[in-house]
N, C-alpha and C positions, 0 to 999 in steps of 0.2 A: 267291605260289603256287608250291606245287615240282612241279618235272618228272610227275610220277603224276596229283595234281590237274589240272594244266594239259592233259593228252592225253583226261584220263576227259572231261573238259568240254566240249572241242572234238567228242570222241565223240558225246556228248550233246546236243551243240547243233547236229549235223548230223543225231540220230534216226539215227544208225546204230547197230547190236547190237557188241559186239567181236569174231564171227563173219566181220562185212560186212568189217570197219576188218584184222584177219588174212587174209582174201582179198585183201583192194586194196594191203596191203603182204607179200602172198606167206609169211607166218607163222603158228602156230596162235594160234587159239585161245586155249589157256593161257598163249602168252608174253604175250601183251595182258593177260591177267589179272593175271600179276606183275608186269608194267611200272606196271599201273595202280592196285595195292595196292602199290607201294612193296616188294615183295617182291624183289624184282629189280631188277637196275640197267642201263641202256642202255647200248646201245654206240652208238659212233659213227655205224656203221649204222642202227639205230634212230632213232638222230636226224635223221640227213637224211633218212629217206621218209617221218616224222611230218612236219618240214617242207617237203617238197613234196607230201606228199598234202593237207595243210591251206594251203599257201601262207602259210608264216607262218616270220616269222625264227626263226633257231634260239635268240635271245635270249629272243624267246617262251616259246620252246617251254619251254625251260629255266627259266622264271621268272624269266629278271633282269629285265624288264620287260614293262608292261603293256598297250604299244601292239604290235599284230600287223603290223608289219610284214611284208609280203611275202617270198617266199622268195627269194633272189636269182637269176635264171637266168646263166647264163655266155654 
């Protein structure tokens, strides 16, 4: 599963709008949208507050694998 599939699902399987998921990571809107049609590509940024807002490894997040690991705290 790649990075766009992998965030819309987790969106989806919390029944959040990508409205809610751009408020709780301080972004609009739109950028949710292109992140999640593959239209756009993440930054770095992007990836670590999808994996701490889901608690899920950034391997996750990124599709190298299938187990959700937790997000690592420091």
């Amino acid at each position: 599963m790649k990075f766009n599939e992998r965030i819309r699902a987790l969106r989806e399987d919390s029944d959040k709008r990508q409205i809610d998921i751009a408020q709780a990571l301080n972004t609009t809107q739109r950028k949710i949208s292109h992140l999640e049609t593959g239209s756009s590509e993440p930054t770095l940024l992007d990836i670590e507050q999808y994996c701490r807002h889901f608690n899920k490894s950034a391997d996750y997040i990124l599709g190298y694998t299938d187990k959700p690991e937790p997000f690592p705290e420091n």
